[in-house]
C-alpha positions in Angstrom: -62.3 12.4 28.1 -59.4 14.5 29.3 -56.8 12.1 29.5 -58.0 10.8 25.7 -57.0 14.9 24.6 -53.9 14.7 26.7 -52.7 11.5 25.0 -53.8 13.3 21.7 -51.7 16.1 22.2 -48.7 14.1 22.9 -49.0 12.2 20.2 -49.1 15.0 17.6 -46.3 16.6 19.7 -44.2 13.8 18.9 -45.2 13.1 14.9 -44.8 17.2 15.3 -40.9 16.9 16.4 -40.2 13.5 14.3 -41.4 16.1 11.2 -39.5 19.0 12.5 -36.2 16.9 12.6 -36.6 14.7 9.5 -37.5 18.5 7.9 -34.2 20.1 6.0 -32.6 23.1 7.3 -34.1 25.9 4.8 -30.9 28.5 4.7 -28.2 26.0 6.3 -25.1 25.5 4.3 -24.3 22.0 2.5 -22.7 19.4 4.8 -19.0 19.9 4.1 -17.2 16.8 1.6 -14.2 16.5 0.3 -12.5 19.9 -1.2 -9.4 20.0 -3.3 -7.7 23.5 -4.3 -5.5 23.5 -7.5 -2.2 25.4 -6.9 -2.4 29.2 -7.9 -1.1 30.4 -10.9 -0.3 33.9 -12.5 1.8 36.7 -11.1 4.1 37.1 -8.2 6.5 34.6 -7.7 6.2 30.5 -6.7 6.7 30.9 -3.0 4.1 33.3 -2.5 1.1 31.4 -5.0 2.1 28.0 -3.0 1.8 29.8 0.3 -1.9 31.3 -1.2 -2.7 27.7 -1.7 -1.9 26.5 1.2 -4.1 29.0 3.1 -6.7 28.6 1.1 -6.6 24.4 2.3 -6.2 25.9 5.6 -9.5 28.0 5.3 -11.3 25.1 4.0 -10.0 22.9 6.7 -11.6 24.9 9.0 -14.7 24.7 7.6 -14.5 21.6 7.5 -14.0 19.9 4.8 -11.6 17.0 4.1 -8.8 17.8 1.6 -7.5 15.5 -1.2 -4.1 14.7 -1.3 -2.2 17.9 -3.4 0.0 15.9 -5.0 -3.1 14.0 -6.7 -4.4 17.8 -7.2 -1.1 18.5 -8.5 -1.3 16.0 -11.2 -4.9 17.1 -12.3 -3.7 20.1 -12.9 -0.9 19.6 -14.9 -3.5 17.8 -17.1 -5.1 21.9 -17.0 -1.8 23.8 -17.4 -3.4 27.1 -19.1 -2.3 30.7 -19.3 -6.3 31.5 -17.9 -8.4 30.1 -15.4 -10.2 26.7 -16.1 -13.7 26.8 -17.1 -16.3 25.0 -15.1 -16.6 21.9 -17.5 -12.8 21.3 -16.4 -13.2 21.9 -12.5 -16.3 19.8 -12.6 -14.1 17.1 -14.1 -11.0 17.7 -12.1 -13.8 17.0 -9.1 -14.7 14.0 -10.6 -11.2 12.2 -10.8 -10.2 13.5 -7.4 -13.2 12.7 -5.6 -13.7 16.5 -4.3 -17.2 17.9 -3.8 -15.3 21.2 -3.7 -12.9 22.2 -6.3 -11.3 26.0 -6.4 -9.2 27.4 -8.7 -6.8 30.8 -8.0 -5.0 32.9 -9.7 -3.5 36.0 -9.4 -3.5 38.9 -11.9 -1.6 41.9 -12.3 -4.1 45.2 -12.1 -4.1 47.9 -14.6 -3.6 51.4 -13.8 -0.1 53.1 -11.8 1.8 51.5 -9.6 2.3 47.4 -8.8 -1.2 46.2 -7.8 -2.3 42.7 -7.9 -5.5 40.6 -7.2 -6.3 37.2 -6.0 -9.5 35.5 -8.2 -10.8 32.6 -8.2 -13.8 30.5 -9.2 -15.1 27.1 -8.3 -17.7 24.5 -8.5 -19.3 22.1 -6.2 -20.3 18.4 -7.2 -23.7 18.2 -8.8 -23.4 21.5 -10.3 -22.8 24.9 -8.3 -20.9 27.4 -10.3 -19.0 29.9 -7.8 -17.6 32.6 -8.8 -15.5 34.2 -10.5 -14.6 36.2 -7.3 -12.0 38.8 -6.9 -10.2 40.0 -3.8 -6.9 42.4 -3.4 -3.8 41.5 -2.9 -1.8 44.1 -0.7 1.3 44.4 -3.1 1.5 48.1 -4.3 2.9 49.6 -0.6 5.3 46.8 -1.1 6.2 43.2 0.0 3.9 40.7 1.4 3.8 38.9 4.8 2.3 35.8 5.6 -0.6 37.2 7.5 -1.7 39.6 4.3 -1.9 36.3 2.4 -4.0 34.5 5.1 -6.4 37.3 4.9 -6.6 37.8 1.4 -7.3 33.8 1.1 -10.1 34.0 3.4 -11.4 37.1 1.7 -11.3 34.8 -1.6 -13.4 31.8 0.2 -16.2 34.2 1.7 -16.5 35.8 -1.9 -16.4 32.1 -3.7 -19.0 30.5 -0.8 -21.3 33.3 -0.5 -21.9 34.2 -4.7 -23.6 30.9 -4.7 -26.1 31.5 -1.9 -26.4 34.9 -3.7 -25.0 37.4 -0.9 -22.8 40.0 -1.6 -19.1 39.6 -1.7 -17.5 41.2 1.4 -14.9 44.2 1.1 -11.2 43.4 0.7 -8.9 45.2 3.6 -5.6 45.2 2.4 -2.6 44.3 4.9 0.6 46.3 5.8 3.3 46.9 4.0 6.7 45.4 5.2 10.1 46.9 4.8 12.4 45.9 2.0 13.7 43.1 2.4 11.3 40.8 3.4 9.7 40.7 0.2 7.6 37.2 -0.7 9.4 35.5 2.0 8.2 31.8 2.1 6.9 30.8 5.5 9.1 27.6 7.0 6.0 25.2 8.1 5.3 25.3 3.8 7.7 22.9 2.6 6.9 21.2 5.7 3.6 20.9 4.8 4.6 19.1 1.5 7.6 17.1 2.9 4.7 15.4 5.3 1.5 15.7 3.1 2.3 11.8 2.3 1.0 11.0 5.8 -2.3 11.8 4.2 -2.0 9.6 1.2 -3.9 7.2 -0.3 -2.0 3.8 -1.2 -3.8 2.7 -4.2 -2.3 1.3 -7.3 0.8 -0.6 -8.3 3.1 -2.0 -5.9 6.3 -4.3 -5.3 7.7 -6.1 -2.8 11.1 -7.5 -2.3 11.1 -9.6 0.7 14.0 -11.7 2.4 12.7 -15.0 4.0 13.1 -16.7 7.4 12.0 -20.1 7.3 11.3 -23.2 9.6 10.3 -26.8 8.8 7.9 -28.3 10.7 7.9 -31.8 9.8 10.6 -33.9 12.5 11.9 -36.2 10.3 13.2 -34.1 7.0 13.7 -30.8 9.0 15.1 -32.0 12.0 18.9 -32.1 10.2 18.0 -29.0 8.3 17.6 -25.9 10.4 16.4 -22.4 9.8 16.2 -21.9 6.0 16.2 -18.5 4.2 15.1 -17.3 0.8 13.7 -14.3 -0.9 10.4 -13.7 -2.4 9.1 -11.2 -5.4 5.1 -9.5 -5.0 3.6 -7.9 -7.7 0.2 -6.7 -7.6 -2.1 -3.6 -7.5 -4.1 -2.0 -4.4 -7.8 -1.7 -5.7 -9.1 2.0 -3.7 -6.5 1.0 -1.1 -8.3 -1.0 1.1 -8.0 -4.8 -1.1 -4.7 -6.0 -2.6 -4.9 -8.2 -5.3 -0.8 -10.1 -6.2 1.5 -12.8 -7.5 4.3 -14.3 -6.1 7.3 -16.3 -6.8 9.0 -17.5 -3.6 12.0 -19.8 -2.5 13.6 -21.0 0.4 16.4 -23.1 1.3 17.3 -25.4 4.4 21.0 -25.8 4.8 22.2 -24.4 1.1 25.5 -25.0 0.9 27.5 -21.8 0.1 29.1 -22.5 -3.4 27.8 -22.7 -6.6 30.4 -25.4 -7.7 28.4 -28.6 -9.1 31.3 -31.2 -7.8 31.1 -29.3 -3.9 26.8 -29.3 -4.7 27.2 -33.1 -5.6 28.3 -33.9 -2.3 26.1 -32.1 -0.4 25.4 -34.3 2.8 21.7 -32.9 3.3 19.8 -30.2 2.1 16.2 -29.1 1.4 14.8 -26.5 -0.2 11.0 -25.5 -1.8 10.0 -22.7 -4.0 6.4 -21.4 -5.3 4.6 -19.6 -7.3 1.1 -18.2 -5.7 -1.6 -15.5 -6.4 -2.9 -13.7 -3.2 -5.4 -11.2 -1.9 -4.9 -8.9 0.9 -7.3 -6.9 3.4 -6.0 -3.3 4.2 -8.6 -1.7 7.3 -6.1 1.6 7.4 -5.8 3.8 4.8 -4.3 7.4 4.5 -2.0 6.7 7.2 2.0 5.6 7.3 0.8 2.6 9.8 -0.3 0.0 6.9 -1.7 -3.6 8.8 -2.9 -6.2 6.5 -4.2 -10.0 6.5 -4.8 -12.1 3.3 -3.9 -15.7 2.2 -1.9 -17.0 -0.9 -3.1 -19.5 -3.2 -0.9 -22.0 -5.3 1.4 -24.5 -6.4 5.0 -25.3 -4.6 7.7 -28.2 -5.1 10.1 -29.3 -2.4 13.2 -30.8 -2.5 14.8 -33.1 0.0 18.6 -35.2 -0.2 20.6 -36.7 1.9 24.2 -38.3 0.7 25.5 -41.2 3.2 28.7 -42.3 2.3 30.4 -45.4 2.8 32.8 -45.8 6.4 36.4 -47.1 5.5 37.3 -48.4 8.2 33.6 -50.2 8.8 31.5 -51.0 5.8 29.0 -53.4 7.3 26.6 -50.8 7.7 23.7 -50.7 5.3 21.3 -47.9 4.1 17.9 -48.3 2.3 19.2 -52.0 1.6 22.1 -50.7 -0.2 25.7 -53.1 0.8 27.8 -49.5 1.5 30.5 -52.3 1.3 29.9 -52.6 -2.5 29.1 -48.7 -3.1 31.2 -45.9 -1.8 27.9 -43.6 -1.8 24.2 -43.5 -1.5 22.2 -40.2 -2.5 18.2 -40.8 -1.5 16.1 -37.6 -2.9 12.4 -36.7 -2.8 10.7 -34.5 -4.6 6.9 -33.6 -3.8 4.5 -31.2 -5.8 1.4 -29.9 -4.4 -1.1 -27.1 -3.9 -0.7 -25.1 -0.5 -2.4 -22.2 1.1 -0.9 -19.6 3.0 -2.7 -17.7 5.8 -1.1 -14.3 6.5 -1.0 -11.2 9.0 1.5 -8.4 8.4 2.1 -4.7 8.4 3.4 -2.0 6.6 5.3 1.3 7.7 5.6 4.3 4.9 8.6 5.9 5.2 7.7 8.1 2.6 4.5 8.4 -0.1 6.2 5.5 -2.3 8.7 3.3 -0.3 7.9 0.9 2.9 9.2 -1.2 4.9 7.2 -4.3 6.1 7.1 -7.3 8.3 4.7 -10.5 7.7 4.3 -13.6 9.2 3.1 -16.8 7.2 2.3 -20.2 7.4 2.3 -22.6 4.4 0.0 -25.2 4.4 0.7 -27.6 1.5 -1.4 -30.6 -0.1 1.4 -32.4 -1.4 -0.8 -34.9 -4.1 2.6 -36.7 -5.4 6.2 -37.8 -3.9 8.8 -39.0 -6.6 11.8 -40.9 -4.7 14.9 -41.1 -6.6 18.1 -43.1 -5.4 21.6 -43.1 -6.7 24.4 -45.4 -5.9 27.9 -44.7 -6.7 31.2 -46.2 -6.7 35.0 -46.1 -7.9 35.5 -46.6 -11.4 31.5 -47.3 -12.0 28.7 -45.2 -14.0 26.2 -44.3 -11.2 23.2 -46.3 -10.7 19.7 -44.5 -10.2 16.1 -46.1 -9.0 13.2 -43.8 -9.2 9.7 -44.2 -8.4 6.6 -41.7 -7.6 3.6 -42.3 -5.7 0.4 -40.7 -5.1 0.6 -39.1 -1.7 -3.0 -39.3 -0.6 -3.7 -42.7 -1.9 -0.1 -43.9 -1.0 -0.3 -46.9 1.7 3.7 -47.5 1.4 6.6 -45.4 2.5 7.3 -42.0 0.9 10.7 -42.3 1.7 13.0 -44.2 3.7 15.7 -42.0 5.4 19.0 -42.3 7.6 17.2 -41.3 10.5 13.8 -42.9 9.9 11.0 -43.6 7.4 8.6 -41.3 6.1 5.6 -43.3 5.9 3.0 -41.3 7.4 1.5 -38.0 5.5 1.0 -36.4 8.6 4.6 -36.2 8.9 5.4 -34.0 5.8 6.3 -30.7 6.3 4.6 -27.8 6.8 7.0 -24.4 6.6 6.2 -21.3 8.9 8.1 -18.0 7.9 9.1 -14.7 8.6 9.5 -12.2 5.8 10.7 -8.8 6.0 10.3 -6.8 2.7 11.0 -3.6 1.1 7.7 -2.3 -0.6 7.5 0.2 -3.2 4.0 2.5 -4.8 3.7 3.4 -8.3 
């Protein structure tokens, strides 16, 4: 029967450690979150109550915690603005909008009595509930300015008070720092504005945005894009970022193949070839990086776009026996054949974003528009001297179409495979609200 107590005892030893490890730490501190730290107010002047909040992100930091953006904080707080510190009702609130398990409020306050002295208080309140504080800690003012590492000190002093009133220790003693000569009085350490110049590498990218884009674009189809070349256009994005990570637009978009470069209609009217295609799409977008000036994205649009094709052949002087779509150019001095096709296309896309700063990027995506054209409408004029212009027009359903789309001066379109498909480049300019 030993080995039946030897497999008894292992067994208990195991349900014994699985017990032991699934048990909560009795005493342990909570698992750090997310902490945010409203900028100090009161006395002593702006550089030194941005530099106190700074250390006192730097103290949490090193417990720890993750810390919201400040200039969301910074916003809260305005909402807060108050000659006294906010009550817990608002800090548990403030936590709620920013997301923070953590939220402190500072202050510092002029003490009475002789001489300049000044203390650092604060209170705060953790998610759930969790009043801390208030707490108060000196600020080394009366011997006269203070440096950088007095403020450090006192800031951690203020965090030890604030963490340990909940778990019901005493508050340790404030040491006050030494005094520096004249001269030196609040100076504002460099890495601070630093600190906010960069804090956007640490944003989030949620909300309102807008793109302006410039267009690269290439026909696919050999027939209508062969004579057209590399077309170019422009597009506009609105849409809104839902918690950063999905992108939600709309889209107008246009693009041109071989635009001729005046705006005069009797120049347009004898364009020899050109085609163009504009759009207007919804989209959605996938975001995998957030809080981070490197922005990569994927998504697909959704809509409706028209294209436009013409082509102008004119009759030769010297040799009018030619022909074109039947037409005697003998008779007519010009033939203009134009198509026009509407359909619904999708548009797979892969792209990226870089931040230059919190609110402005610059971005580069490639895309490939993949229509369903569902009707072609051919339209052909036929022009001469001293004559009114003569125009045929028809329109045919592409997918049940079993005749020619079009007939061109370089072939016939008579096959939907051979539509075009367009594959571009776009390179925008993206703006945050």
């Amino acid at each position: 029967m030993s080995w039946l107590r030897r497999s008894l005892a292992c067994i208990t030893l195991v349900l014994g450690s699985c017990f032991a490890l699934r048990a909560p730490a009795a005493d342990g501190p909570p698992a750090p979150g997310a902490a945010a730290v409203l900028p100090a107010t009161g006395e002593l002047p702006p550089g030194v109550r941005r530099a106190l909040t700074i250390e006192l992100r730097r103290g949490l930091a090193a417990r720890g915690y993750s810390l919201v953006i400040q200039e969301r904080v910074r916003e809260v707080a305005a909402k807060m603005a108050g000659e006294r510190l906010p009550g817990a009702l608002d800090l548990s609130r403030a936590g709620e909008i920013l997301g923070a398990d953590l939220v402190i409020a500072p202050r510092v306050e002029r003490e009475p009595g002789p001489g300049v002295n000044h203390a650092l208080t604060g209170i705060g309140v953790r998610s759930g509930g969790g009043f801390l504080g208030p707490s108060r800690v000196p600020l080394p003012t009366a011997g006269g300015p203070l440096s950088r590492e007095d403020l450090a000190r006192s800031a951690e002093q203020l965090l030890l008070a604030l963490l340990s009133v909940q778990n019901g220790t005493a508050a340790p003693a404030g040491a006050t720092g030494p005094a520096l000569p004249e001269g030196e009085a609040a100076k504002q350490p460099a890495d601070i504005e630093r600190h906010d110049q960069e804090e956007w590498y640490d944003a989030d990218h949620d909300g309102f945005f807008g793109d302006l884009s410039f267009l690269l674009s290439w026909c696919t189809g050999d027939l209508l894009c062969a004579t057209t070349g590399t077309g170019y256009g422009g597009r506009l994005r609105l849409g809104w970022r839902i918690a950063s990570y999905v992108a939600v637009s709309a889209t107008a978009v246009f693009a041109g193949h071989s635009l001729p470069t005046t705006t005069d209609l009797e120049e347009l009217a004898r364009t020899e070839r050109m085609l163009l295609w504009y759009g207007f799409h919804g989209g959605v977008r996938l975001h995998p990086v957030n809080r981070s000036w490197f922005d990569p994205f994927a998504g697909f649009d959704l809509g409706w776009t028209r294209l436009y094709y013409t082509e102008k052949v004119e009759a030769d002087a010297a040799d009018c026996s030619m022909s074109y779509m039947g037409v005697d150019l003998c008779e007519y001095t010009s033939v203009r054949n134009s198509l026009r096709m509407d359909g619904f296309t999708v548009t797979p896309q892969l792209g990226v974003n870089f931040f230059v700063t919190r609110n402005v990027a610059l971005g580069i995506v490639a895309e490939f528009l993949v229509p369903f054209w569902s009707e072609a409408c051919n339209e052909v004029t036929r022009s001469s001297f001293g004559e009114s212009a003569q125009k045929d027009s028809s329109c045919v359903d592409v997918e049940d179409a079993d005749g020619d789309f079009l007939t061109l001066e370089n072939g016939t379109l008579d096959d939907e495979d051979e539509l075009p498909w367009h594959f571009d480049l776009e390179l925008h300019l993206s703006f945050s609200f």
